[in-house]
N, C-alpha and C positions, 0 to 999 in steps of 0.2 A: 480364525476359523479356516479350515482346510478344503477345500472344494476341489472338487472334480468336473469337468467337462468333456462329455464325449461327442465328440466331431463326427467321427466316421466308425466306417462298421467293424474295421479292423481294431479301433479304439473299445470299442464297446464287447471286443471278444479277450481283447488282450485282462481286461477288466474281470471279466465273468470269471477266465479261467485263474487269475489270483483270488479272486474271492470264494471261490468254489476249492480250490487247492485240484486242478485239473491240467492237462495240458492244453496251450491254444488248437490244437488238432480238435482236441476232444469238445472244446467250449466251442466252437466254429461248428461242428455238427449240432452240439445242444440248439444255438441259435436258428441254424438253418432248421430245426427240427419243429421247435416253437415255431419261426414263421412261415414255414411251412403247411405246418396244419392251423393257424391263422385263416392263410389264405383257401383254403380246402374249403373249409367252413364255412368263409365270405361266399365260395363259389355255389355252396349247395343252397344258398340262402341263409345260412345258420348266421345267429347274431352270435358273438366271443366277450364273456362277461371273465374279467381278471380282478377276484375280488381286491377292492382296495386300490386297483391302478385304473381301469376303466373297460368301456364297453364298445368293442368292435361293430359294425351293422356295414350293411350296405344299402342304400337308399339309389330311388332312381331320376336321373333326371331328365326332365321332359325335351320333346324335339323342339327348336326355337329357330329361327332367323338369325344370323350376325350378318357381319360386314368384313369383307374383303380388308383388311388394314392397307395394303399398296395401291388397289383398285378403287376402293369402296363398293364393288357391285354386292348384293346381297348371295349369301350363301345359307341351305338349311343344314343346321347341326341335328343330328341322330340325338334320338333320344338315347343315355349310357346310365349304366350302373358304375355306383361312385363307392369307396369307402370311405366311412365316416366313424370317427375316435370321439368318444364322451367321456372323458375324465370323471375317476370314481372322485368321493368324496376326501377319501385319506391320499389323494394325488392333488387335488386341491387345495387341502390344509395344508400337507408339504410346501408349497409353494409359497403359503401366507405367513 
């Protein structure tokens, strides 16, 4: 069986643009265009539903206490808005 593995982003365009019969110019815009408006979306709140591969959100997480790793004195971390990926179902089957 023939398997592909993509590393990096340049990997992952040089891919698109044989698979599409495109140039890597052109598949390096598609990509940036996709994640692009990805992240637009995450920003306005908007949850990113890609039937079949899965579902983008952003969730937030709360302020908490850590610890200094070299010090150990205690330090408060902000609460942040995270991105979070839910694999659809037909990206899960692929896998099994």
């Amino acid at each position: 069986m023939w398997r592909e593995v993509f590393v990096n982003k340049s990997e992952l365009i040089e891919h698109i643009a044989q698979q599409a019969d495109i140039s890597k110019a052109a598949a390096g815009r598609a990509l940036e265009a996709v994640i692009g408006g990805i992240q637009a979306s995450l920003k306005k709140g908007d949850n990113v539903s890609l039937l079949g591969f899965g579902t983008f959100a952003v969730s937030t997480r709360a302020a908490r206490t850590g610890r200094n790793p070299r010090t150990g004195a205690e330090i408060k971390i902000k609460k942040a808005k995270v991105p979070k990926f839910r694999p659809g179902k037909a990206l899960k089957d692929a896998l099994n």
